[in-house]
C-alpha positions in Angstrom: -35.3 26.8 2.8 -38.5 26.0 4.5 -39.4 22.1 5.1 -42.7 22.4 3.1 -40.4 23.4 0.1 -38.1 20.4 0.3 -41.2 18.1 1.2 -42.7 19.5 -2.4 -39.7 18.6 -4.2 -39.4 15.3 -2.8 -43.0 14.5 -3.9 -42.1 16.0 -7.4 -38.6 14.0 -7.5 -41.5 10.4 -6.5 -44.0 11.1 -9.1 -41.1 11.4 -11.9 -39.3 8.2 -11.0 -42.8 6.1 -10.7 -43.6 7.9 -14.2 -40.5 6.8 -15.7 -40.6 3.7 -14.4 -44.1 3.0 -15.8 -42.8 3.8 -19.1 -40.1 1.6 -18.6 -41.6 -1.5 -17.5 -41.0 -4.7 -19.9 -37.3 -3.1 -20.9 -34.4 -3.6 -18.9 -30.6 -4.0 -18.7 -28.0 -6.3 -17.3 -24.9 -5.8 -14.7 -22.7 -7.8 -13.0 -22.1 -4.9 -10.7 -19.0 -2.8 -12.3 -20.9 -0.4 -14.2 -21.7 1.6 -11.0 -18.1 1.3 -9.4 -15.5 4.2 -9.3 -14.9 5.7 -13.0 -17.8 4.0 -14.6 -20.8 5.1 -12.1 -23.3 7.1 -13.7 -23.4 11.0 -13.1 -20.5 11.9 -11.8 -19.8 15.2 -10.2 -17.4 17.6 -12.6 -15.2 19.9 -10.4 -11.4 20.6 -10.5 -11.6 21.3 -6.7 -13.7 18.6 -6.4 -12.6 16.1 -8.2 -12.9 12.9 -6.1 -15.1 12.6 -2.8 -13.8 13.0 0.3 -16.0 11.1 2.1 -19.8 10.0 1.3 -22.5 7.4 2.1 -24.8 6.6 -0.2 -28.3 4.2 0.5 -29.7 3.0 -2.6 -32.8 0.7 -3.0 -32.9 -1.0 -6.4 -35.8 -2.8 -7.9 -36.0 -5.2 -11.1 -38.4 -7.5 -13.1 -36.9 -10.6 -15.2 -38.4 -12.2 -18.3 -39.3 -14.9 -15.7 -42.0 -12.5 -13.5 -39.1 -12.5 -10.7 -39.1 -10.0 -8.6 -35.6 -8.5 -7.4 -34.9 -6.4 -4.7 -31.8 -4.9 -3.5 -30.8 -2.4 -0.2 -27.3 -1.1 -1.0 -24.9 0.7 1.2 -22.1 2.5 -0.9 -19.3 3.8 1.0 -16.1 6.5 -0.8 -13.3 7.9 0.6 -11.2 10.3 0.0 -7.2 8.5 -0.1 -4.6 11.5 0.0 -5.7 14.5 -2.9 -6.4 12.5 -5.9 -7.5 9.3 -4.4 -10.8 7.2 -3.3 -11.9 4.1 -2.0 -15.4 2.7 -2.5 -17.3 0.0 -0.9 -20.6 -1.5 -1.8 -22.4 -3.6 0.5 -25.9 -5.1 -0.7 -28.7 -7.0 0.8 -30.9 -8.8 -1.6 -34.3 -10.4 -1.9 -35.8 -12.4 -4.5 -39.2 -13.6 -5.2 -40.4 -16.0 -8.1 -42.7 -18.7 -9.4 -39.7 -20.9 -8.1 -39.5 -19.5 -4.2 -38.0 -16.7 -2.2 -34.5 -16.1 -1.3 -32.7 -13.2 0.7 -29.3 -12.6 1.3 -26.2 -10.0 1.4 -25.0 -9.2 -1.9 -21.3 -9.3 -3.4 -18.7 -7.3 -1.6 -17.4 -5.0 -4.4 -14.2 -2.4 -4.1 -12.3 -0.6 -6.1 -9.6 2.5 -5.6 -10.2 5.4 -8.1 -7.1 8.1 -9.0 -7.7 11.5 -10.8 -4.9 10.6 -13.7 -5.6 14.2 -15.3 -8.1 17.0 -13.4 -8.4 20.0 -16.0 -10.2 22.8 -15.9 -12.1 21.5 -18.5 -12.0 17.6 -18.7 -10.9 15.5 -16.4 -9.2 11.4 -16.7 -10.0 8.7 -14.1 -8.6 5.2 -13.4 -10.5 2.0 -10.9 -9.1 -1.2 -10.2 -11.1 -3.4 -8.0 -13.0 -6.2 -7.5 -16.1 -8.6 -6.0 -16.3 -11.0 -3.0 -18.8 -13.7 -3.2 -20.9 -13.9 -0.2 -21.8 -17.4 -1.0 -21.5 -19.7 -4.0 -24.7 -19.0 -5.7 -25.8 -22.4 -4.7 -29.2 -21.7 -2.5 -32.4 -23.7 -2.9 -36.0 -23.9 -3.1 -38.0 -25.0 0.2 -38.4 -28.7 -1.5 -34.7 -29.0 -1.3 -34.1 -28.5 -5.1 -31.2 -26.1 -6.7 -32.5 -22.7 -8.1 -31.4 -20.9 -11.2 -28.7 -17.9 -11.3 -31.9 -15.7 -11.5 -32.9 -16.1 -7.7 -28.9 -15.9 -6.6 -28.1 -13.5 -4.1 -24.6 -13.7 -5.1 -22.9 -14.7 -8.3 -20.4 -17.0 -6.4 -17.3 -15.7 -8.0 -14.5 -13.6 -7.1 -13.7 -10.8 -9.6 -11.0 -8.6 -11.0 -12.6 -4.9 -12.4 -10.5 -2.2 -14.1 -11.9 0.9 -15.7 -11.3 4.2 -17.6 -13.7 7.7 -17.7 -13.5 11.2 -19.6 -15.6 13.4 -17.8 -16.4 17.2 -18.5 -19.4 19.0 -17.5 -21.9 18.0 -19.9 -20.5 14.0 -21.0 -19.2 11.0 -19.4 -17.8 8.7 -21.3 -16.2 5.9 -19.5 -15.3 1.9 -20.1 -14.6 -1.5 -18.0 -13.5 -4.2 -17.9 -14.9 -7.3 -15.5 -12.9 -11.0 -15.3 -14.4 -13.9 -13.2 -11.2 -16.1 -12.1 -13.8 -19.3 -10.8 -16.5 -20.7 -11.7 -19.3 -20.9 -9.0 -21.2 -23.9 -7.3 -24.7 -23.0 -9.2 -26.2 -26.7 -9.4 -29.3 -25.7 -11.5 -30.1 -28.1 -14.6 -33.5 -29.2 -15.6 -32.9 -32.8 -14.5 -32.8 -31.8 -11.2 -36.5 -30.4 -11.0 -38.1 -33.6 -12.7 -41.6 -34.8 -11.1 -41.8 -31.1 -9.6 -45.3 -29.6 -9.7 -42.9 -26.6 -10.9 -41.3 -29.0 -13.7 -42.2 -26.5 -16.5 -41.5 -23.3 -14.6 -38.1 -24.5 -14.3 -37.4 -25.9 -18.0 -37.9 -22.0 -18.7 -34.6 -20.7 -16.9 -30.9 -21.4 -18.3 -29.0 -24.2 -17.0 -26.3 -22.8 -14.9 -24.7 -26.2 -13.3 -20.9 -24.7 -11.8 -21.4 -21.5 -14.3 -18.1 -20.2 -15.2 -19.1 -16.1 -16.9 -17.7 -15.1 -19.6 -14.9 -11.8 -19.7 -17.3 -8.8 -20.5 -16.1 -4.6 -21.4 -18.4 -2.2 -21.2 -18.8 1.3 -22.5 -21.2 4.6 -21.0 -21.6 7.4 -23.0 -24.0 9.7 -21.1 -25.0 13.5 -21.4 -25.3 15.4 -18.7 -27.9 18.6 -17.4 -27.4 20.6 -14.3 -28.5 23.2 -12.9 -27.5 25.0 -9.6 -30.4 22.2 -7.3 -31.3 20.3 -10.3 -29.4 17.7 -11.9 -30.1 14.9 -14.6 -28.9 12.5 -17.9 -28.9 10.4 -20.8 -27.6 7.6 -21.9 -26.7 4.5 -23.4 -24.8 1.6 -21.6 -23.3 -1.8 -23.3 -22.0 -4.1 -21.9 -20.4 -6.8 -24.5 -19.6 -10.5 -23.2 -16.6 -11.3 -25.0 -16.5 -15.0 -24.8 -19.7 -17.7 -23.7 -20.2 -18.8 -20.5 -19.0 -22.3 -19.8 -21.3 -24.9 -17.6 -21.2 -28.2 -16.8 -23.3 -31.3 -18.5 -21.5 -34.2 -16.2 -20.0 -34.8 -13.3 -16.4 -34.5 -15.5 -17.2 -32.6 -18.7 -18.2 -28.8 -19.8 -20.0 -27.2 -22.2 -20.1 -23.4 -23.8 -22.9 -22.3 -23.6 -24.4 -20.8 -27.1 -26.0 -17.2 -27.5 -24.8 -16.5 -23.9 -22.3 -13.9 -25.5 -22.3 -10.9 -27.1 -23.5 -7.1 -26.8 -26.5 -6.4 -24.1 -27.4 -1.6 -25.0 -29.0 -0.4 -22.5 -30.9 3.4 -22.5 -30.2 5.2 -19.1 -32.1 8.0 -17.5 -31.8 9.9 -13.8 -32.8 12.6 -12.2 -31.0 14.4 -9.4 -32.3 16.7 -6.7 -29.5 18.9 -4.1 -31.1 19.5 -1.0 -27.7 21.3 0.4 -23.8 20.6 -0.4 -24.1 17.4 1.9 -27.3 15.9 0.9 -28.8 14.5 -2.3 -31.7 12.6 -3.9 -30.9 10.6 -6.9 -33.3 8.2 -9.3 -32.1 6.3 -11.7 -34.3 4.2 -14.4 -32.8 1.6 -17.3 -34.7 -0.1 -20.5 -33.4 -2.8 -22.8 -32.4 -1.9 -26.6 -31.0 -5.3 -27.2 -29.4 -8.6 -25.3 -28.1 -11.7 -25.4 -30.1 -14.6 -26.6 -29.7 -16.5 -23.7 -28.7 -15.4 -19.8 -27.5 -17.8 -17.7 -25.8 -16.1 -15.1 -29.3 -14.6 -14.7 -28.6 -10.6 -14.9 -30.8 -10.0 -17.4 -33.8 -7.4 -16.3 -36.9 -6.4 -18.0 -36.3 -2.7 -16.3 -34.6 -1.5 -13.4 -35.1 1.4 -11.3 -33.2 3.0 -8.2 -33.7 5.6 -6.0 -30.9 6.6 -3.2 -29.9 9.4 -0.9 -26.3 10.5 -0.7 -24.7 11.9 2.2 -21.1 14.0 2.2 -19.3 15.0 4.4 
């Protein structure tokens, strides 16, 4: 195919995502990070003889918007493969930057893994099973240029280590897949409103969720998401919840806790992406998210007003 064809799609494929995006703006969703990992990533590939990726790399920019008017940014590297005929190993390594009415902060992301296995691969339907988890890259405990602790929200990591399991039906037109995310510590967050007293930013910090030593709550999530391809073209539908089960804990002393009200419950999410093939080893992917409904309160700050992502994915 001739460059000026490709270059014609690829201005197609940017003037759909900034569309979308536009439309989306003021929604959002939430995600500690295991709704894109192994069985419960969005838009999976259907294909008996394809059934897990040999070997890929995926680059991935992500942009969100908070409640707050914080600004999130996120480079991603996303790294599968292949482990024997049924197998795969993923890696996800992010960079992020953060900018707010409280300061900037940059940093690498959460380590996540996870090892996927093909239970069942049908010609029509196929089963698939992840265990992993997340490495904290610090203990969500950076601060503002006056020296003074900053809310979950402008955390490059979430300063815990977690355990990740999850479960997918896939056939060629529906995904239906579910997770299951544990943290095992609570971090070294040291945000409370005390803290920012005689500020001049006093009363843009009363707005944010204490978070002092934030121990999350176990959350499950469920995808169900339909599916439209064609032989370049791909894209879907969805919804996505993700249910806290239990509230997030926090301290309120030195020696006592406190669960925090409103922080749990169901957080439905409407999915949308787009999907361009360039060749069997290269693709073009955008994804866009909006908020149905959430929790009252978010104190491990993953709460978005929209989200949008656009990567390129390399096989080979």
């Amino acid at each position: 195919m001739r460059p000026e064809k490709h270059f014609g799609r690829i201005i197609l494929f940017i003037f759909i995502l900034i569309s979308i995006q536009k439309k989306a703006y003021s929604q959002g969703c939430s995600d500690a990070g295991f709704c894109t990992m192994g069985a419960m990533r969005p838009n999976q590939n259907f294909g008996v003889k394809n059934t897990i990726k040999l070997r890929s790399v995926e680059v991935l920019q992500y942009a969100a918007y908070t409640k707050f008017k914080d600004l999130i940014m996120s480079s991603l590297v996303d790294i599968n493969v292949g482990i024997g005929k049924r197998g795969s190993a993923q890696v996800k390594l992010p960079y992020t930057y953060v900018s707010g009415s409280l300061g900037k902060t940059q940093g690498m992301g959460d380590i996540s893994y996870s090892y996927t296995y093909a239970i069942l691969a049908k010609n029509n339907y196929q089963i698939l099973a992840t265990l992993g988890g997340k490495i904290p890259t610090n203990g969500a405990d950076k601060y503002s240029s006056d020296n003074r602790p900053l809310p979950m929200y402008y955390q490059t990591s979430l300063g815990t280590f977690d355990g990740i399991a999850g479960l997918s039906f896939l056939t060629r037109n529906w995904l239906i897949a579910t997770g299951f995310q544990h943290a095992f510590n609570a971090n070294q967050n040291e945000f409370r409103w005390s803290v920012w007293q005689g500020s001049d930013m006093q009363a843009q910090a009363l707005r944010y969720p204490p978070s002092w030593n934030l121990k999350r709550g176990n959350d499950v999530m469920l995808r169900i998401e339909r599916n439209f391809r064609s032989t370049k073209w791909n894209g879907y539908l969805g919804l996505l919840t993700i249910y806290r089960i239990n509230k997030d804990v926090i301290s309120n002393s030195e020696t006592t806790t406190i669960q925090v009200n409103g922080s749990s419950g169901a957080a439905v999410n409407a999915l949308s992406g787009i999907g361009y093939r360039f060749s069997t080893k290269v693709t073009l992917k955008g994804m866009f998210a909006y908020k149905l409904t959430s929790r009252v309160t978010n104190p491990d700050g993953l709460s978005r007003e929209w989200v949008s992502t656009l990567s390129l994915e390399f096989k080979f």
